[in-house]
C-alpha positions in Angstrom: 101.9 7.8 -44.4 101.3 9.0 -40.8 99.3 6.2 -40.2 101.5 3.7 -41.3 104.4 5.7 -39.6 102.2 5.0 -36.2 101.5 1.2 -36.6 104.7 0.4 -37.9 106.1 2.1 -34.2 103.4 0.1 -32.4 104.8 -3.1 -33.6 108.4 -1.6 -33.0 107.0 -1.2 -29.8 105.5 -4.2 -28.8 108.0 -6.4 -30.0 110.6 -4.3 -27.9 108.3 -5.0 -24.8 109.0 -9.0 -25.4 112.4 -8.7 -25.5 112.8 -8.7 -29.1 115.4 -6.7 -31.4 114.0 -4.3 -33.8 116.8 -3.1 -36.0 117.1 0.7 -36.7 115.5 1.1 -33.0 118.2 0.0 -30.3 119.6 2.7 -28.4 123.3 2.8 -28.4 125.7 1.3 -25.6 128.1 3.7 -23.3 130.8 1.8 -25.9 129.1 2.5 -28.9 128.2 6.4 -28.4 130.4 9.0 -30.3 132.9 10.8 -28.6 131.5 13.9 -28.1 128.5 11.9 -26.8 129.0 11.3 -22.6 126.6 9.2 -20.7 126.6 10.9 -16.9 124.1 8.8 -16.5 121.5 6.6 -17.8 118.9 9.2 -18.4 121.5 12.4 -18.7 123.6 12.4 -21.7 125.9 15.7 -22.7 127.3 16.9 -25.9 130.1 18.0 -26.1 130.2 21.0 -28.8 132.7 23.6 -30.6 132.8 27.9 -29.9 136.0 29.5 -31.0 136.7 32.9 -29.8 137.7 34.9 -33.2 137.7 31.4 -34.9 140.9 30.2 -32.9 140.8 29.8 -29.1 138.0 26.8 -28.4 136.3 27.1 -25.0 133.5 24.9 -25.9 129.5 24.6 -25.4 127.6 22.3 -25.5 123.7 21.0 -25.1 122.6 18.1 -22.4 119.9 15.2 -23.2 117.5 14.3 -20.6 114.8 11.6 -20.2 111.9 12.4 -17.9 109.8 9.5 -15.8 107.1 9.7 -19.1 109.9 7.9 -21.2 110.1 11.7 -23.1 113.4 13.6 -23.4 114.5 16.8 -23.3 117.2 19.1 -24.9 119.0 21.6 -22.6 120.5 24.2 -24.9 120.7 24.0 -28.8 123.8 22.8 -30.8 124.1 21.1 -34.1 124.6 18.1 -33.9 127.2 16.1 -36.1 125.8 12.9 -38.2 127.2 10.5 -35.7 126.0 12.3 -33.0 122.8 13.0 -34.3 122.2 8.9 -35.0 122.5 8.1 -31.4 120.0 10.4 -30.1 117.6 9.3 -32.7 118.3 5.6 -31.7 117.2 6.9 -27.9 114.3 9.2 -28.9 112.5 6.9 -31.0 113.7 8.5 -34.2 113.4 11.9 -32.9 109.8 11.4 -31.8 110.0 11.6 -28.2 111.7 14.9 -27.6 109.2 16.9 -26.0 111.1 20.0 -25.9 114.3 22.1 -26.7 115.1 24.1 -23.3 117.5 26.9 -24.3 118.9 28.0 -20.9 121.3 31.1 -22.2 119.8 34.3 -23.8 123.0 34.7 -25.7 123.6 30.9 -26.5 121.8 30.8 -30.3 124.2 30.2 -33.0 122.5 26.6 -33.1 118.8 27.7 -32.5 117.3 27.2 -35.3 119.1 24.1 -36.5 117.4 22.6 -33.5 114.4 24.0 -34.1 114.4 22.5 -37.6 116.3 18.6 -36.7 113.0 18.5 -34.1 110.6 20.1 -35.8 107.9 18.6 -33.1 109.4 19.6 -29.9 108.4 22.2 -28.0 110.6 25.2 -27.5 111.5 26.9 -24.7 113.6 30.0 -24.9 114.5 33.7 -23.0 112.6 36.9 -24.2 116.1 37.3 -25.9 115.8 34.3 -27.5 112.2 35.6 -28.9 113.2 38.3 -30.0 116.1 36.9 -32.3 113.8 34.3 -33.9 110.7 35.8 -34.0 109.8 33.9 -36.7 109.7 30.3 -34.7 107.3 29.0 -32.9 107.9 29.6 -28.7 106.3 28.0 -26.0 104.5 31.2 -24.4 106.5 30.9 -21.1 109.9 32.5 -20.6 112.8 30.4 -19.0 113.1 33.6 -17.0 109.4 33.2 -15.7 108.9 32.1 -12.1 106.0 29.4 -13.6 108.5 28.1 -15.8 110.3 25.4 -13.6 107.3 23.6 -12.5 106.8 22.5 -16.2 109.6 20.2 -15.6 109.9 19.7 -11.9 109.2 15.9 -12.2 113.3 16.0 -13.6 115.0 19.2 -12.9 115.4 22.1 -10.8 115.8 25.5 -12.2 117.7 28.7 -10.6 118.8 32.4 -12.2 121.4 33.7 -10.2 120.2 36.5 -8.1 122.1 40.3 -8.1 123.5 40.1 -11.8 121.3 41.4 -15.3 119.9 37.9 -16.5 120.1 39.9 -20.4 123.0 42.2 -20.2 122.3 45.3 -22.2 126.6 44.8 -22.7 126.2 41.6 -25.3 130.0 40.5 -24.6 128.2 40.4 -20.8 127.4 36.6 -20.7 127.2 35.5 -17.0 123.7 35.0 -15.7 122.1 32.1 -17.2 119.3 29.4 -15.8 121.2 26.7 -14.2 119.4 23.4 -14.5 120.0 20.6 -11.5 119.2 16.6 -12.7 117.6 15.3 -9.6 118.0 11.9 -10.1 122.1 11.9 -11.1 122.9 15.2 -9.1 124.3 17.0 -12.1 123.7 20.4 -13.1 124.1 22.1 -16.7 125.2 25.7 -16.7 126.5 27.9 -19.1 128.5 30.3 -18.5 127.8 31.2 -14.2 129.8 28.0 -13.0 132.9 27.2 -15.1 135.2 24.0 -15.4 139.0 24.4 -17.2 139.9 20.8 -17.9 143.5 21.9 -18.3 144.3 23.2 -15.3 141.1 21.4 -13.6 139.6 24.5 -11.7 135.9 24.9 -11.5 135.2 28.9 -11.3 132.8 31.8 -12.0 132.6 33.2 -15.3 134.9 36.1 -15.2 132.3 38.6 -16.1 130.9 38.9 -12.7 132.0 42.4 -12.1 130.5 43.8 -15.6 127.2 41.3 -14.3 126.7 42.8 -11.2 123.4 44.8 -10.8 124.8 48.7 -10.5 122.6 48.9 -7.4 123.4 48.2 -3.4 122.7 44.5 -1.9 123.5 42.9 -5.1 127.4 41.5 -4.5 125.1 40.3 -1.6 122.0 39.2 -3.4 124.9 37.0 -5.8 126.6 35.5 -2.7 123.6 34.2 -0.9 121.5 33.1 -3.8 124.8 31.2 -4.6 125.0 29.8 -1.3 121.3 29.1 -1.1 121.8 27.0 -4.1 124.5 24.7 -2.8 122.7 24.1 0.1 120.0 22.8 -1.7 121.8 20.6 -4.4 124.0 18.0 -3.6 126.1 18.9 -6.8 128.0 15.1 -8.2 128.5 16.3 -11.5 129.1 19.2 -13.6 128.2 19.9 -17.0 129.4 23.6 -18.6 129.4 24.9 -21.4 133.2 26.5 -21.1 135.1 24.7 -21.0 134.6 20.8 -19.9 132.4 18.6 -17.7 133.8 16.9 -14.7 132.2 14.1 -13.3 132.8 12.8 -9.7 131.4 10.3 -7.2 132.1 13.2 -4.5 130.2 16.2 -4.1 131.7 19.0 -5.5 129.7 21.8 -3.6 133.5 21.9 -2.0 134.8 23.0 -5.0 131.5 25.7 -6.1 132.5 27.3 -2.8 136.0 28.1 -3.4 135.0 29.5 -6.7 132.4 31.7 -4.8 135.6 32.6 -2.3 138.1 33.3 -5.4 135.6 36.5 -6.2 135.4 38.2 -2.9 137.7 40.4 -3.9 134.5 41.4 -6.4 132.3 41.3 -4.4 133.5 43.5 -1.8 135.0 45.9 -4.7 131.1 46.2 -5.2 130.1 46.4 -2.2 132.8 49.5 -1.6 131.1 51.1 -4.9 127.7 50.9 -4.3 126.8 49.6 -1.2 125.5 46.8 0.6 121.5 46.1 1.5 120.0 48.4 4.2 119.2 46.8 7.3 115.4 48.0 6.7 115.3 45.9 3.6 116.9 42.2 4.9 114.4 42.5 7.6 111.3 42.7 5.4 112.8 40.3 2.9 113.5 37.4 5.9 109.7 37.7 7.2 
């Protein structure tokens, strides 16, 4: 069977290269996706997903779809997909084949783990020391989305950052700021859970209102938050945003504007941390700028 399963894709494959409509392996239009299926753009797709706080009040989550240069694509976050949903990204991944790996970003985003695990059974997975310890039973890629090594796996497509000054795995599990932020080069999006917040309702991008709880107890790291924050923006040229809580907004404008007002509406935080533990000694910015 494998070996019919491989030359039966061959010829899918070489008849697609003339031109020629293979049915059962055309990837859906914009048009055609399902609704909770968004194309940012060509090779970024994001799901749109259900969480309800005490099975009522929906803030969302999601999981984002990316293609890399090799043709291969990659999950960021878990979800379970719905039927309709789940068609679509086998009609773009060759039936499932061509997702390389599952990338789960938040060490307290896995309701949907192993259902993703299990849907692509091939794909390699990527996960938090949090995330390993939950499921030790699956099989983990030996490198930690928290390790520095990690983001060159993938630096062909994205760009990785973990906000600096805040616990990355709370030891408070209703703490869920800090998460790896993930920046799509080519369409200038980022996926984020959690850190950086968009309320479609009242359409205000903000910072998860755990910060304070976040906040390493230590002094310099209200500091450590705001420039690693600022650092950031000044590197991406943020056009789209895709978060888990509680929407995605798209824009043809850069909406570092925006990230930095958010960053301005906690200084009152901040400086409440600051006041509490202290900021960095003089001593210690000087060796860390050398």
């Amino acid at each position: 069977m494998p070996i019919l399963k491989s030359l039966y894709q061959s010829m899918c494959n070489f008849l697609k290269s003339l031109g020629v409509f293979v049915m059962g392996n055309a990837a859906p239009t914009a048009e055609a996706l399902p609704k909770a299926m968004v194309e940012v753009a060509p090779k970024f797709f994001n799901i749109r997903g259900s969480f309800k706080i005490g099975g009522v009040v929906d803030v969302g989550t999601q999981t984002s779809l990316v293609q890399r240069p090799s043709g291969k694509w990659l999950f960021l976050d878990s979800y379970t997909l719905t039927d309709d949903v789940l068609e679509s990204v086998k009609s773009l991944t060759n039936n499932g084949d061509d997702v390389e790996a599952i990338i789960n970003v938040h060490p307290f985003h896995t309701i949907h783990v192993e259902w993703m695990t299990n849907a692509f059974p091939e794909a390699k997975l990527f996960g938090s020391q949090r995330h390993k310890e939950k499921f030790p039973s699956l099989k983990w890629e030996s490198t930690l989305v928290e390790d520095p090594t990690f983001p060159s796996l993938f630096s062909d497509t994205l760009e990785f950052e973990i906000p600096k000054g805040v616990d990355f795995i709370s030891a408070n599990e209703n703490v869920h700021f800090s998460s790896v932020l993930a920046y799509h080069k080519d369409s200038k999006t980022v996926h984020v859970d959690d850190t950086w917040m968009y309320t479609k309702l009242i359409n205000k991008v903000a910072l998860h209102p755990t910060l304070a709880q976040a906040l390493e107890k230590r002094a310099g790291a209200a500091d450590d938050f705001e420039n690693w924050m600022k650092n950031t923006l000044s590197k991406w040229d943020v056009r789209n945003l895709c978060a888990a809580h509680t929407w995605y907004l798209l824009s043809s404008e850069s909406l570092n504007g925006r990230l930095q007002q958010a960053l301005s509406g906690v200084k009152s935080t901040l400086d409440a941390h600051r006041k509490k533990y202290g900021v960095a000694s003089a001593v210690s910015e000087k060796v860390e700028s050398q």
